[in-house]
Backbone and ligand atoms as CSV (ligand in chain L), in Angstrom:
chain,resi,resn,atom,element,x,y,z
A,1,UNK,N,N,-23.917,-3.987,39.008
A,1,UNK,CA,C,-23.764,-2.571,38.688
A,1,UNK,C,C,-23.227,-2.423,37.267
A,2,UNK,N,N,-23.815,-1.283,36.698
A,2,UNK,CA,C,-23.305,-0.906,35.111
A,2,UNK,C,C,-22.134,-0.695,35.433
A,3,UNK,N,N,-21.275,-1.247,33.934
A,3,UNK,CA,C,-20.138,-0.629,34.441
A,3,UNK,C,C,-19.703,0.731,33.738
A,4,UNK,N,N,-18.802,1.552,34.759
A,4,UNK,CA,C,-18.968,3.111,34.245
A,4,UNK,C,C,-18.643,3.554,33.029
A,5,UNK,N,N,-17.779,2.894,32.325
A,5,UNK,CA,C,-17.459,3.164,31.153
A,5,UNK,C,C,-18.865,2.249,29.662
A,6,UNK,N,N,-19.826,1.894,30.106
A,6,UNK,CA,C,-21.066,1.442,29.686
A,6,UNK,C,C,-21.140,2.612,28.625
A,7,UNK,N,N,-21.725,2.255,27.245
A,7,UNK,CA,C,-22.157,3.826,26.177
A,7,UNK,C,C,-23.872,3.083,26.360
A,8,UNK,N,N,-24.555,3.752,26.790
A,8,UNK,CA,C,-25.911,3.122,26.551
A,8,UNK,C,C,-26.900,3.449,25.102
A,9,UNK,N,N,-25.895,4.481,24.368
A,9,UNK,CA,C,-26.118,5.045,23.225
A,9,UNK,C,C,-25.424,3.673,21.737
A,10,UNK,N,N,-24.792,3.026,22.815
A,10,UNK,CA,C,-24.577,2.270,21.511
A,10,UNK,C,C,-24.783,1.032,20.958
A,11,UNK,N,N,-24.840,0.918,19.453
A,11,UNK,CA,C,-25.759,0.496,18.219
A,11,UNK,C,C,-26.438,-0.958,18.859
A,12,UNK,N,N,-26.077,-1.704,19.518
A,12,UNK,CA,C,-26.731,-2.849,20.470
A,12,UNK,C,C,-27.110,-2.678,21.377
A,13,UNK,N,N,-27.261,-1.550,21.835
A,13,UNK,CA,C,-28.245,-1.163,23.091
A,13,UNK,C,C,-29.488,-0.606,22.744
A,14,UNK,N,N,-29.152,-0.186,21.544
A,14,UNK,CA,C,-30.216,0.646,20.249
A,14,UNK,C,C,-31.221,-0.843,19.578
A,15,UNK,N,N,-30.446,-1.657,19.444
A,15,UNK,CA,C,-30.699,-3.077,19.235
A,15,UNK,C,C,-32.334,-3.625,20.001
A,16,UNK,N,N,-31.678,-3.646,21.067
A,16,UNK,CA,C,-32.181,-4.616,22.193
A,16,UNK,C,C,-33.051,-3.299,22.721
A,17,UNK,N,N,-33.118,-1.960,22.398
A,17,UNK,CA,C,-34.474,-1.250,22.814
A,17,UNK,C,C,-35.454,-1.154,21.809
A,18,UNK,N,N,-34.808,-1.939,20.333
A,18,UNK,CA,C,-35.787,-1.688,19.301
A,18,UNK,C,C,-35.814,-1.003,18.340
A,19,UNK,N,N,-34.703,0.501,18.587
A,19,UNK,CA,C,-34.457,1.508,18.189
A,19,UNK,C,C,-34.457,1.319,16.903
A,20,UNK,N,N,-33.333,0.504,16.427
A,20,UNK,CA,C,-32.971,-0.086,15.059
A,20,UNK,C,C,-33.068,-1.711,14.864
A,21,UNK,N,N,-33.735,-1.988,13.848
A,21,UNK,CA,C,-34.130,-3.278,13.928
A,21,UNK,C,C,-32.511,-4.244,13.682
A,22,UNK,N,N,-32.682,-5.455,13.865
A,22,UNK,CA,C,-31.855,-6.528,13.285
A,22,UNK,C,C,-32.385,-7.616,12.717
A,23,UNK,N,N,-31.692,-8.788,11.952
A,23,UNK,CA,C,-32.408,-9.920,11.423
A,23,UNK,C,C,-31.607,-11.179,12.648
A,24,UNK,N,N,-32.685,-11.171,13.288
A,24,UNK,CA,C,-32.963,-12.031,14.393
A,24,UNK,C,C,-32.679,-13.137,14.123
A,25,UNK,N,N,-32.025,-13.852,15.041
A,25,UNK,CA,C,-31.925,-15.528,14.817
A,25,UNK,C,C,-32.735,-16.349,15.742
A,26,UNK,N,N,-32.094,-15.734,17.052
A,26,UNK,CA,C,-33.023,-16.311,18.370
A,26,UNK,C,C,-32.924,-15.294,19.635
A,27,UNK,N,N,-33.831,-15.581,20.359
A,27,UNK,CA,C,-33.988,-14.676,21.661
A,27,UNK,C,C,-34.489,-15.625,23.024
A,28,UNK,N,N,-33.498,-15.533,24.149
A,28,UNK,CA,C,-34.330,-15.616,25.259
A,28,UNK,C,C,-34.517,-14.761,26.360
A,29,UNK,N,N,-34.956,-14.784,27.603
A,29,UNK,CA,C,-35.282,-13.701,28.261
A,29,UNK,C,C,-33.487,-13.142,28.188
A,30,UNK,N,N,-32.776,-13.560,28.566
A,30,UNK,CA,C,-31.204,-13.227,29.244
A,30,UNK,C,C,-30.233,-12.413,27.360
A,31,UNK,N,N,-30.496,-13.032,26.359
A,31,UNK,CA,C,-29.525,-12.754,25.035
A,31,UNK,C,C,-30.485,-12.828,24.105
A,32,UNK,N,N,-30.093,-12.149,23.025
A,32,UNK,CA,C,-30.321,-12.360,21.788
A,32,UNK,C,C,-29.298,-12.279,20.194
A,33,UNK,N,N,-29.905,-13.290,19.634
A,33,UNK,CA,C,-28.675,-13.358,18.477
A,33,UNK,C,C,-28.992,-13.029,17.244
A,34,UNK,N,N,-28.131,-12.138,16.513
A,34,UNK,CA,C,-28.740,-12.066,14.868
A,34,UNK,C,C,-27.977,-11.722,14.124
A,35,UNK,N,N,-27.515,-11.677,13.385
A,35,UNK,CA,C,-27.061,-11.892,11.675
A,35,UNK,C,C,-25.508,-9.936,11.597
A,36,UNK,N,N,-25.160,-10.833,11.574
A,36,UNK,CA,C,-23.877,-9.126,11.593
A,36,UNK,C,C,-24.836,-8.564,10.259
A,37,UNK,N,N,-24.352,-7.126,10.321
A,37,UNK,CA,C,-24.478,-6.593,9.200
A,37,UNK,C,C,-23.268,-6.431,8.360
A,38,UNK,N,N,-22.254,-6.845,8.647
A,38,UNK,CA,C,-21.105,-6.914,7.634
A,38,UNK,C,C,-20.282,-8.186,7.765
A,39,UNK,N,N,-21.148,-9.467,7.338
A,39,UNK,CA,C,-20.550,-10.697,7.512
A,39,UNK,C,C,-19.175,-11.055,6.569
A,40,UNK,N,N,-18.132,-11.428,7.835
A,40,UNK,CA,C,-16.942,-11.983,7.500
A,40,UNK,C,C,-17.038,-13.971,6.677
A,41,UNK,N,N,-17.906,-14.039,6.621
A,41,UNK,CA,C,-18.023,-15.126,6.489
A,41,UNK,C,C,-19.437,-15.923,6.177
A,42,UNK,N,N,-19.408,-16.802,5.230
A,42,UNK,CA,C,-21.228,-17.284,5.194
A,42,UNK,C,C,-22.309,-17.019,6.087
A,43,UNK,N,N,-21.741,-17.725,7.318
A,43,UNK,CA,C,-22.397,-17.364,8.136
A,43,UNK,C,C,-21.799,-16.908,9.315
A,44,UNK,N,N,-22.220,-15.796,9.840
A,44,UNK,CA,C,-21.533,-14.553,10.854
A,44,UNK,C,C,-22.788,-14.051,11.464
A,45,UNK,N,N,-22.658,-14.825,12.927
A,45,UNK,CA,C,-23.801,-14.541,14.092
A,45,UNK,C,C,-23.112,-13.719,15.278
A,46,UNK,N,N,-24.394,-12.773,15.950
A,46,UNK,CA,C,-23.495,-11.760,16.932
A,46,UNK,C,C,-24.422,-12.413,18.121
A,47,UNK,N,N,-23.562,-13.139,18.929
A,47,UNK,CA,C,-24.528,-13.262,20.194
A,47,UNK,C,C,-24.296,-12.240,21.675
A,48,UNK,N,N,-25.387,-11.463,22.025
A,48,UNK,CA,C,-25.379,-10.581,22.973
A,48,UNK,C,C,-26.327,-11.392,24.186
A,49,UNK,N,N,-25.588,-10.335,25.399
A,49,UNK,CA,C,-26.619,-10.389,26.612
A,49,UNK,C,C,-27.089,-9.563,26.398
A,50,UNK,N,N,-28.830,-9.450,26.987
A,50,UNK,CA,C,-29.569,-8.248,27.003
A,50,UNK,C,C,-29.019,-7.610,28.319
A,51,UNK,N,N,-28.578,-7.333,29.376
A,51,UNK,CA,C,-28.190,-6.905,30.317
A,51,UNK,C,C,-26.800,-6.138,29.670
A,52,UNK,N,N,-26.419,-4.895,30.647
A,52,UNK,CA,C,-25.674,-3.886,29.665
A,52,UNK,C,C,-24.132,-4.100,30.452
A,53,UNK,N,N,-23.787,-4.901,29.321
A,53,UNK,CA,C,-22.394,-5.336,30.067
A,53,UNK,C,C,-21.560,-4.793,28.730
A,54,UNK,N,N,-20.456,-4.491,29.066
A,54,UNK,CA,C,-19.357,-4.079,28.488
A,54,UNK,C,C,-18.581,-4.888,27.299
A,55,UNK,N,N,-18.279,-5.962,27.695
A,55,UNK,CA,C,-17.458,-6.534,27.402
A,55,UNK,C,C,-17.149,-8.283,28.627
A,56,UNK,N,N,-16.426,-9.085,28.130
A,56,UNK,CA,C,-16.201,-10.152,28.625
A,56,UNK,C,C,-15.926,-10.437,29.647
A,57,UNK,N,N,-14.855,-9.311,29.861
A,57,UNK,CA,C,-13.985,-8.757,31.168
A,57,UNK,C,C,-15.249,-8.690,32.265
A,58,UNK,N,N,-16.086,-7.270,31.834
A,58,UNK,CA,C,-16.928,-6.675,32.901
A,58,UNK,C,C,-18.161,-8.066,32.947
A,59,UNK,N,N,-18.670,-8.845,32.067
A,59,UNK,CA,C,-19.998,-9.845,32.201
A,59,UNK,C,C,-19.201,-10.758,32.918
A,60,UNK,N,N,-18.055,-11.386,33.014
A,60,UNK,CA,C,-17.614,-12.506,33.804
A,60,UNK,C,C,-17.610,-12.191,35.238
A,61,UNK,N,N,-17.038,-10.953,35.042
A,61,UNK,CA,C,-16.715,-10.547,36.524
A,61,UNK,C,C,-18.804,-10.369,37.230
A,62,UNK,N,N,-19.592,-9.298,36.291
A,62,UNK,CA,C,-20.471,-8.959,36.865
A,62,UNK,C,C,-22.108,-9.291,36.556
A,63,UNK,N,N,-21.542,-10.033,35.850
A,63,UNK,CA,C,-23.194,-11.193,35.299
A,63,UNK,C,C,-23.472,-11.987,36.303
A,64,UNK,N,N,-25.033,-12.487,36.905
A,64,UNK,CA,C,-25.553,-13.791,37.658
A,64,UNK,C,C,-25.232,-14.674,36.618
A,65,UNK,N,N,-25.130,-15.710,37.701
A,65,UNK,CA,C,-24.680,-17.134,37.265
A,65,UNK,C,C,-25.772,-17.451,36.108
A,66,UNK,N,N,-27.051,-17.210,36.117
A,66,UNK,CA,C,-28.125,-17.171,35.365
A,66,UNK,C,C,-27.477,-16.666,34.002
A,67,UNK,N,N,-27.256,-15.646,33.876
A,67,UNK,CA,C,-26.883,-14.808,32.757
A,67,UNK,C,C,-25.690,-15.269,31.937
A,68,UNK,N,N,-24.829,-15.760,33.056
A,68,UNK,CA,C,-23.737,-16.327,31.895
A,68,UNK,C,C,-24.108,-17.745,31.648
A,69,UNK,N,N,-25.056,-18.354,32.494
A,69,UNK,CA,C,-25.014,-19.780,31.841
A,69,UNK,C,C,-26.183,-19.600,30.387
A,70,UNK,N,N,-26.915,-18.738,30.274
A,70,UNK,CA,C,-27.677,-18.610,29.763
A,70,UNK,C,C,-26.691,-17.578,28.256
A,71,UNK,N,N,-25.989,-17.399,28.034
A,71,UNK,CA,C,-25.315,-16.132,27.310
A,71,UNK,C,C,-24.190,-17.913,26.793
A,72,UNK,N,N,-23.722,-18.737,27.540
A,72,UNK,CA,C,-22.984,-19.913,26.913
A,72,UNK,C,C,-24.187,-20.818,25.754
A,73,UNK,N,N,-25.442,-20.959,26.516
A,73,UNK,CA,C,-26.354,-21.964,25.694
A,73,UNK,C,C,-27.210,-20.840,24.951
A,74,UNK,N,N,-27.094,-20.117,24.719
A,74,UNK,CA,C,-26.798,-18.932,23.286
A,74,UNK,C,C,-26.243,-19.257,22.242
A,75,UNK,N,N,-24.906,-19.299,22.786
A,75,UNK,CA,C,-24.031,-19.685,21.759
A,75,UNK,C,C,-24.275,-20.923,20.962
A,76,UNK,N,N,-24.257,-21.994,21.292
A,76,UNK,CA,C,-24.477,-23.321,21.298
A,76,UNK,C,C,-25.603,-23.447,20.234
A,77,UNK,N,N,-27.018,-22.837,20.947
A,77,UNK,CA,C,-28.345,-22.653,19.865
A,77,UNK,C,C,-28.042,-21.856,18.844
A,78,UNK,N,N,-27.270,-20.919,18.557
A,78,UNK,CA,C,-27.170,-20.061,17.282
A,78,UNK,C,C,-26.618,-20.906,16.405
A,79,UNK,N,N,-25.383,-21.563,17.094
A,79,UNK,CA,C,-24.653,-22.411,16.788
A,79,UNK,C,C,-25.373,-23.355,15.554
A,80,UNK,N,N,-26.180,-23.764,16.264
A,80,UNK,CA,C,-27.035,-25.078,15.409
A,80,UNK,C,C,-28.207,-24.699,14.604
A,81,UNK,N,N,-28.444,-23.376,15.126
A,81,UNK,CA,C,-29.772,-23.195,14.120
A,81,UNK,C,C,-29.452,-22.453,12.645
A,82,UNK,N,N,-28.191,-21.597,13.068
A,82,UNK,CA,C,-27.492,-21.109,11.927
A,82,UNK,C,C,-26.720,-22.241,10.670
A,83,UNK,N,N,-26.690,-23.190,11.635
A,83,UNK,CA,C,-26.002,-24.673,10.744
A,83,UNK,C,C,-24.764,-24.769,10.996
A,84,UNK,N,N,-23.925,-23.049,11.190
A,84,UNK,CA,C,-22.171,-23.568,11.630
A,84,UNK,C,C,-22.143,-24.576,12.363
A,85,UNK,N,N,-22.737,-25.330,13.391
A,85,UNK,CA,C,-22.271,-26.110,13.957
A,85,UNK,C,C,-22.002,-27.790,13.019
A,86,UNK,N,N,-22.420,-27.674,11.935
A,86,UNK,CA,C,-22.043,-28.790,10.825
A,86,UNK,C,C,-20.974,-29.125,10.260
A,87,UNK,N,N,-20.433,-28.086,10.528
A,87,UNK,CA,C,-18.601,-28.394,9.953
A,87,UNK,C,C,-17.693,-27.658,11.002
A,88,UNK,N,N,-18.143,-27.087,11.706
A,88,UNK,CA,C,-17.682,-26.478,12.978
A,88,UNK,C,C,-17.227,-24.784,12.462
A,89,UNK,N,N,-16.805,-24.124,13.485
A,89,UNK,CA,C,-16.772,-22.694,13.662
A,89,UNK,C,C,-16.078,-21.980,14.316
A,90,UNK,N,N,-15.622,-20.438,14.493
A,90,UNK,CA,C,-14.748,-19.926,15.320
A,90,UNK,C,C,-15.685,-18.672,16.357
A,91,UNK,N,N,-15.173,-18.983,17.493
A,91,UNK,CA,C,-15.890,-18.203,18.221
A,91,UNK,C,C,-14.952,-16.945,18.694
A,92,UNK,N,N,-15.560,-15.415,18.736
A,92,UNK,CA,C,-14.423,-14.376,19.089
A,92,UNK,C,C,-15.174,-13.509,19.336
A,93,UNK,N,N,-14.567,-12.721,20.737
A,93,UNK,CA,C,-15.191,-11.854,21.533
A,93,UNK,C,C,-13.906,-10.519,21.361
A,94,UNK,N,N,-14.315,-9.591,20.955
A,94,UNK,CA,C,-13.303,-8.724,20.930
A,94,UNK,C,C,-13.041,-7.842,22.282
A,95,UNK,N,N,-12.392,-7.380,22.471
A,95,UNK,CA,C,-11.780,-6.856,24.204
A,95,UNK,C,C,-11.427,-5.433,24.309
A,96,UNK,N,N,-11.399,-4.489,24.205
A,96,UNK,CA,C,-11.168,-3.215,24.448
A,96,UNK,C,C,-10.346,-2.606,23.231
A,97,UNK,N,N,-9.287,-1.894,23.331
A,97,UNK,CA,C,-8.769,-1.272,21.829
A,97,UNK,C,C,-7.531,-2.240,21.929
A,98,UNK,N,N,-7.125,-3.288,22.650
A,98,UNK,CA,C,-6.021,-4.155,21.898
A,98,UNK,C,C,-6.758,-5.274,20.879
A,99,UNK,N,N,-7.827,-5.729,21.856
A,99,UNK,CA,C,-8.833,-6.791,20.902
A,99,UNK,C,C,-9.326,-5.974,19.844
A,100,UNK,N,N,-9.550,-4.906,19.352
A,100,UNK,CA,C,-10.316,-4.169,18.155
A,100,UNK,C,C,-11.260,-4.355,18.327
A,101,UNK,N,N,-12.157,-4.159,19.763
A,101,UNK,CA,C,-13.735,-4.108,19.687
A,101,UNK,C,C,-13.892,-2.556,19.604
A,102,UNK,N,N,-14.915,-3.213,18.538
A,102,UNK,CA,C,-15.878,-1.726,18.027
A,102,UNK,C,C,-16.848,-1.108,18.442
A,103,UNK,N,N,-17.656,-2.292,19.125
A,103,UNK,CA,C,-19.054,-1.800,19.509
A,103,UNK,C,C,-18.934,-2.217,21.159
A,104,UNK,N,N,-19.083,-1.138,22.030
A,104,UNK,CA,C,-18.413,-1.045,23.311
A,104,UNK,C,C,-20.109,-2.203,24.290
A,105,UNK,N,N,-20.804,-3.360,23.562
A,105,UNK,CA,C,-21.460,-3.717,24.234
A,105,UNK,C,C,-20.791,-5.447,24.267
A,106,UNK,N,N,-21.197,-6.243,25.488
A,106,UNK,CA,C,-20.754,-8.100,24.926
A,106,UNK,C,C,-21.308,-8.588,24.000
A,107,UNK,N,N,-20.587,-8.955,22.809
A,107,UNK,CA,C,-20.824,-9.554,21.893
A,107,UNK,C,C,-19.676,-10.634,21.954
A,108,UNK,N,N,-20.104,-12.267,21.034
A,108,UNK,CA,C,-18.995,-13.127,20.492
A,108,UNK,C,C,-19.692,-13.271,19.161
A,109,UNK,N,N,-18.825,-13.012,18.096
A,109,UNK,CA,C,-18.823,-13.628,16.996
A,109,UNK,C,C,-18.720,-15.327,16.683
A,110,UNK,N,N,-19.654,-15.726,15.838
A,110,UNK,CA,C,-19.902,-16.873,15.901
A,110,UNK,C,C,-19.673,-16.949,13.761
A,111,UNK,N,N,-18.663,-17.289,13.671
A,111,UNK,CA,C,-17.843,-17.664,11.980
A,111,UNK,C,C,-17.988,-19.182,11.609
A,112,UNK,N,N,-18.664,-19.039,10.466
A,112,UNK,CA,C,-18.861,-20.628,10.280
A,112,UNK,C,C,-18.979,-20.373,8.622
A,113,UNK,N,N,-19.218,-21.453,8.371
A,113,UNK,CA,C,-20.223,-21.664,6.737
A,113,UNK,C,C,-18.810,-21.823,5.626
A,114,UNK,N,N,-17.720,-22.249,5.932
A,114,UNK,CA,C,-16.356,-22.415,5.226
A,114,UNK,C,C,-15.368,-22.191,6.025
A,115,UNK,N,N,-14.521,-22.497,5.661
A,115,UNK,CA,C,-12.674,-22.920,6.551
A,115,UNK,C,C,-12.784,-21.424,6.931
A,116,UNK,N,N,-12.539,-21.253,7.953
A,116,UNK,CA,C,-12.247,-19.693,8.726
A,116,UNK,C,C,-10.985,-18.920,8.728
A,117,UNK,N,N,-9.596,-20.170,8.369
A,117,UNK,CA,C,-8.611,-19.982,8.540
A,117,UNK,C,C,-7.531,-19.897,9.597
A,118,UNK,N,N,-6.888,-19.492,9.271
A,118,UNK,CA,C,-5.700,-19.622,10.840
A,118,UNK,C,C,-6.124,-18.746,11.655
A,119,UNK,N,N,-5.890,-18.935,12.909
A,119,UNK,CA,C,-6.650,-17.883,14.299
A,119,UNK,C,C,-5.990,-16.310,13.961
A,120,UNK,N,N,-4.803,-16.244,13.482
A,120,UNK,CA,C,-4.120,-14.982,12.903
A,120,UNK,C,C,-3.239,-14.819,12.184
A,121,UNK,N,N,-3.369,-13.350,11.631
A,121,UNK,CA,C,-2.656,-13.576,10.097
A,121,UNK,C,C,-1.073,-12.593,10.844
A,122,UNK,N,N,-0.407,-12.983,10.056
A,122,UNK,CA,C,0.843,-12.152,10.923
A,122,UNK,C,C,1.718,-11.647,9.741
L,1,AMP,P1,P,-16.403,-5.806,17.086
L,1,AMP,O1,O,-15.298,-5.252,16.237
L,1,AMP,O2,O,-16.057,-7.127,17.715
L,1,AMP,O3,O,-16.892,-4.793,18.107
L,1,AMP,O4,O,-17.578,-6.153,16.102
L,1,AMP,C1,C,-18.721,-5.369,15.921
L,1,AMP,C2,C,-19.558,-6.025,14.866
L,1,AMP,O5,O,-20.841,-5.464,14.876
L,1,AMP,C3,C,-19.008,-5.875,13.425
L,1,AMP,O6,O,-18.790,-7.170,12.876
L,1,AMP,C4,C,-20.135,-5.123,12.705
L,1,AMP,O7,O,-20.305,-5.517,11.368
L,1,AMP,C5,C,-21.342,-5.460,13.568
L,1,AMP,N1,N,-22.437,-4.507,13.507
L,1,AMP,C6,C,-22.374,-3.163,13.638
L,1,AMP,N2,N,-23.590,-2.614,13.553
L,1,AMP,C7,C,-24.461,-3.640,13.371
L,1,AMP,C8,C,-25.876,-3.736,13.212
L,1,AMP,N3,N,-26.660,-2.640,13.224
L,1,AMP,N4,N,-26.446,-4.951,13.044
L,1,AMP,C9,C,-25.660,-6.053,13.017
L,1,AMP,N5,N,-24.317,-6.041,13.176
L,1,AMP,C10,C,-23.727,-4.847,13.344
């Protein structure tokens, strides 16, 4: 079940209907991954499920086993085709308004392409 607080109006749901294009990295039936439009870093990949999940919280709890194993080896392939996986990378899923997620669909950021830095600045 969607979950109720779902925006189906927003910019990755717009994504994944076509609405507005992106620069694609990879796609399988379950996710697709492509290129932020305001990269923190050389290279800055957004990997989504196509299924309209919320956030981490709501896909763990309400994704098939299919979907999340398939949404992990996502990661992994962006991982390597983008090249971060050559010097390694930081992976981050933002979480509701304490995490500072912006875009109310599952996404993990995938940061690579130079030292990323400390996990937080304080
Ligand atoms: P978050 O704060 O974790 O919700 O991150 C949302 C991310 O989506 C930001 O890094 C934005 O730069 C990125 N973003 C927003 N709109 C687009 C878009 N149309 N195409 C690619 N990335 C986007």
């Amino acid at each position: 079940m969607t979950h109720p607080s779902y925006d189906t109006e927003n910019i990755f749901a717009k994504i994944l209907r076509k609405e507005i294009p992106c620069k694609k990295l990879s796609e399988c039936p379950h996710t697709l991954t492509f290129y932020d439009i305001n990269p923190q870093a050389p290279i800055h990949i957004l990997v989504i499920p196509k299924g309209s999940y919320l956030d981490m919280d709501d896909f763990s709890k309400s994704a098939s086993i299919e979907e999340q194993a398939a949404f992990v080896a996502a990661i992994g392939t962006a991982a390597e085709l983008s090249g971060a996986h050559k010097k390694g990378y930081r992976l981050i899923s933002n979480i509701g308004g304490f995490g500072h997620q912006e875009v109310p669909h599952l996404h993990v950021h995938i940061l690579g392409g130079e030292p990323i830095g400390p996990m937080r600045m304080r």
